[in-house]
C-alpha positions in Angstrom: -32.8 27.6 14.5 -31.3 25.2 12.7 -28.3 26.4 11.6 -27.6 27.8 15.2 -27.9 24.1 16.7 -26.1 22.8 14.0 -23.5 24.9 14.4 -23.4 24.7 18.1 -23.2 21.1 18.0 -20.0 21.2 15.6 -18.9 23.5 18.1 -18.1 21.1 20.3 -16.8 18.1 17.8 -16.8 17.1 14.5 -19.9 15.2 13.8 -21.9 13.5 10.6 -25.1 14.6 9.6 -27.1 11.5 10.4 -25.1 11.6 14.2 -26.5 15.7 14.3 -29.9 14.0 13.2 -29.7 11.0 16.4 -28.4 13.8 18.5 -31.1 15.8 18.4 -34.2 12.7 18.4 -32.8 13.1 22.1 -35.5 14.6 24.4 -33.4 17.0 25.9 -33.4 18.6 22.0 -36.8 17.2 20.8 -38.5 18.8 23.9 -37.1 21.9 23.1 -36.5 22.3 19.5 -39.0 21.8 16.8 -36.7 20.8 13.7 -37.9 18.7 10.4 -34.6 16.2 10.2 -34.8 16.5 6.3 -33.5 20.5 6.8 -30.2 19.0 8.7 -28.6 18.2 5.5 -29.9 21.0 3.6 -28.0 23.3 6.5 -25.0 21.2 6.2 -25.0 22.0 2.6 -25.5 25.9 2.7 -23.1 25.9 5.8 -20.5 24.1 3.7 -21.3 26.8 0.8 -21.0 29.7 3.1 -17.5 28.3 4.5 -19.0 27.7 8.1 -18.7 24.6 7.5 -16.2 22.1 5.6 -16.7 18.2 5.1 -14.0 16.3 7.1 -14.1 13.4 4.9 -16.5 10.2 4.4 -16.4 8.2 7.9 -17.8 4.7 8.2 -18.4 2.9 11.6 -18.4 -1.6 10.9 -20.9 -2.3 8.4 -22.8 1.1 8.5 -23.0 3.3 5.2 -20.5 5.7 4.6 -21.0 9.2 6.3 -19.4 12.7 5.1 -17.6 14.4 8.4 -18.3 17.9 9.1 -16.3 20.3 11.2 -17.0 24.2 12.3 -14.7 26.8 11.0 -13.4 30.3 12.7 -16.0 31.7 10.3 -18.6 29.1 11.4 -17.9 30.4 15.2 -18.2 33.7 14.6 -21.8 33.1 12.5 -22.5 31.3 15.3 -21.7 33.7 17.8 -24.1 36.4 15.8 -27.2 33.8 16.1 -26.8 33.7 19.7 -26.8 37.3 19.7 -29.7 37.4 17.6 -31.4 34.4 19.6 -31.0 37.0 22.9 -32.6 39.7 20.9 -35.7 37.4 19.1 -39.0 38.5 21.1 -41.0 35.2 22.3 -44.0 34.4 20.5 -43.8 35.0 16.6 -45.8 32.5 15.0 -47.3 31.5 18.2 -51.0 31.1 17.0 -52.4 31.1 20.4 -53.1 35.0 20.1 -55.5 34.6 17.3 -57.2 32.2 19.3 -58.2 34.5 22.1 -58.3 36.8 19.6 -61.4 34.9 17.5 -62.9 33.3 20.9 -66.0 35.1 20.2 -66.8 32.9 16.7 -66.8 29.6 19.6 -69.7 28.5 21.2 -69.2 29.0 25.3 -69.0 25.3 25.9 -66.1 25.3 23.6 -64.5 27.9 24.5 -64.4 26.0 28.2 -63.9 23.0 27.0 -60.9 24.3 25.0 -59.4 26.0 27.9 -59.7 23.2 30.0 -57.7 20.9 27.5 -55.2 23.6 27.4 -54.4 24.2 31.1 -54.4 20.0 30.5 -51.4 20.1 27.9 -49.5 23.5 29.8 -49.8 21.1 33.2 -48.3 18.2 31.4 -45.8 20.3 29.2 -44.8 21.5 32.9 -44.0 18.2 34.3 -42.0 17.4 31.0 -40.2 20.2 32.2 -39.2 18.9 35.5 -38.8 15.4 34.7 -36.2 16.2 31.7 -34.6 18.9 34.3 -31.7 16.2 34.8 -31.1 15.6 31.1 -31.1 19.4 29.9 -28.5 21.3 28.1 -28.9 24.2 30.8 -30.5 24.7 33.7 -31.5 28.4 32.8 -33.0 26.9 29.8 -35.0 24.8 31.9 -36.4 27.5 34.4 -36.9 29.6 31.9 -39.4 27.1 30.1 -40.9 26.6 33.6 -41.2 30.1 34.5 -43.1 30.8 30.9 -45.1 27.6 31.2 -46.5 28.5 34.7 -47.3 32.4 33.9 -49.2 31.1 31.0 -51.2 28.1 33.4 -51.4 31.2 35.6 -53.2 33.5 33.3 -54.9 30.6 31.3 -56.9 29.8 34.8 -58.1 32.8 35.6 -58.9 34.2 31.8 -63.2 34.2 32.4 -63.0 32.9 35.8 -61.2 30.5 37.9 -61.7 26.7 36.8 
């Protein structure tokens, strides 16, 4: 995931890594994109080793510290290109440890269990309006229903699974 970002952000201009890290604090990539910051630079360097990549040279705005430039190659395109590919091929939910969860329900007491679903249809509503009110600031608006489409099938099922809250 990170590479493809990074990548698709030098695919539109030439940027440093600490801009890549401000660029993506912004909600409409936070919301969306888990990434630890730290593994920015540690892309830029295997990007740069891999020639997808090349430093553009140290860059310094007024008074801040000096920043190395980095710029997408034809190579770097073309990797990128394949991650999108392999982004439209990725099944949803590897990792997701919400199966396990319904899968060990039955080592929870029954008031947790409720309690646990109720706290969940709590954070799927909320995640939902995030949804909507970041609609305006999103990188795509299939992005967007798609997250709201996913988010409401899974408030859906989550109040009816044992009953209708």
């Amino acid at each position: 995931m990170t590479r493809l970002l990074i990548l698709w952000l030098l695919s539109e201009q030439p940027l440093h890594g600490y801009r890549i890290k401000r660029i993506l604090e912004d909600d409409a990539y936070a919301f969306w994109f888990e990434l630890e910051f730290t593994s920015i630079y540690s892309a830029l360097r295997t990007l740069v080793k891999l020639e997808y990549v090349v430093e553009t040279g140290l860059e310094q705005e007024g008074a801040r510290p000096e920043r190395m430039g980095y710029r997408i190659t034809r190579a770097g395109r073309e990797h990128l290109r394949e991650l999108i590919r392999k982004a439209w091929r990725a099944t949803p939910l590897l990792g997701d440890p919400f199966p396990m969860a319904i899968a060990g329900v039955a080592e929870l007491p029954e008031a947790d269990i409720a309690a646990l679903k109720a706290e969940r249809i709590a954070l799927l509503e909320a995640r939902l309006a995030d949804c909507k009110r970041l609609r305006a600031a999103s990188l795509d608006a299939a992005m967007v229903d798609r997250g709201i489409a996913m988010i409401s099938a899974e408030l859906r099922w989550m109040k009816s699974w044992r009953g209708v809250e």
